[in-house]
C-alpha positions as CSV (number, residue, x, y, z in Angstrom):
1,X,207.8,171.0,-74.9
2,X,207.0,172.1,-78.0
3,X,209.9,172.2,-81.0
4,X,208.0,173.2,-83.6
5,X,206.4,170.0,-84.3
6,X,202.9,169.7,-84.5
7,X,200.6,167.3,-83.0
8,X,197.6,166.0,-85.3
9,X,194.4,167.2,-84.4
10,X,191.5,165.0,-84.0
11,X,188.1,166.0,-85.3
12,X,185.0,164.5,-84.2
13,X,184.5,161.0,-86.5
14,X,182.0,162.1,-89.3
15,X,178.7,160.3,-89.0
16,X,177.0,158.8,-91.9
17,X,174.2,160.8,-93.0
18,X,170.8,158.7,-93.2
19,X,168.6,160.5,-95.3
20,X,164.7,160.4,-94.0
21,X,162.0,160.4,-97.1
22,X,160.0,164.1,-96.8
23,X,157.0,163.4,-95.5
24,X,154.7,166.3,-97.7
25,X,151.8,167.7,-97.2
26,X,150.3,165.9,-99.6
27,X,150.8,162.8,-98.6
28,X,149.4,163.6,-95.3
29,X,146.2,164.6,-96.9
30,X,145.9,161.6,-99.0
31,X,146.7,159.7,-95.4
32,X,143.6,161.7,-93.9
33,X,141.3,160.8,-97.0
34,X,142.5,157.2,-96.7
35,X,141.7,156.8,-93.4
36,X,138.5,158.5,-93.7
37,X,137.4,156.6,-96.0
38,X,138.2,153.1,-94.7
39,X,136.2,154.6,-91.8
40,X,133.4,155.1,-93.6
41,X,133.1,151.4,-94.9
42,X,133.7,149.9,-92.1
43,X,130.8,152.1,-90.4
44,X,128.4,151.4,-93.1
45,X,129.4,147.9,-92.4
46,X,128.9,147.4,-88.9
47,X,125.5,149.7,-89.1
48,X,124.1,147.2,-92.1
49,X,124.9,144.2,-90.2
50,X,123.4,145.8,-86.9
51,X,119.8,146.9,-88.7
52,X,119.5,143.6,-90.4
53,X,117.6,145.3,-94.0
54,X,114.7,143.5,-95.6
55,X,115.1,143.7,-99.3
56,X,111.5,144.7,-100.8
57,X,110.2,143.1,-104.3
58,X,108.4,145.8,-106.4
59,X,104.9,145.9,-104.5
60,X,106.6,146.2,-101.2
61,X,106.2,142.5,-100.1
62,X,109.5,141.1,-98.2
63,X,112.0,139.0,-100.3
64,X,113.7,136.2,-98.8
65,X,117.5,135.1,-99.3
66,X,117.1,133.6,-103.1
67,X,115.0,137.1,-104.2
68,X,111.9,134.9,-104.0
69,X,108.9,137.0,-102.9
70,X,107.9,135.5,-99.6
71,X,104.4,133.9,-99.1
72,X,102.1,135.5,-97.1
73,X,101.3,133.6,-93.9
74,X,97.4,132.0,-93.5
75,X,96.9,134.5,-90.5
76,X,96.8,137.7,-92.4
């Protein structure tokens, strides 16, 4: 029955709210570039390792590992 009093209503519980950062559209540029970039080096790495360059004095000749021109062999 009902006599006039009334029962307490129940609302759902409130949940906390967790606030997410914004990801902008900015920062998902700079993200791009970043990435890019990093590619880049890491290209220009592996394709300097994989051709193996000579470094070259002034006249052309090959330089070995201490940038000391490298004497010509007897055969030439």
């Amino acid at each position: 029955m009902h006599n006039g009093v009334t029962m307490p209503t129940f609302s759902t519980p409130v949940e906390p709210v967790v606030k997410r950062s914004p990801v902008t559209p900015l920062s998902i540029v700079l993200a791009i570039v970043f990435v890019t970039f990093c590619g880049i080096l890491v290209f220009a790495y592996v394709a300097t390792k994989r051709i193996n360059p000579v470094m070259l004095d002034q006249q052309g000749h090959p330089l070995d590992a201490q940038s000391q021109p490298v004497q010509p062999s007897a055969s030439h």
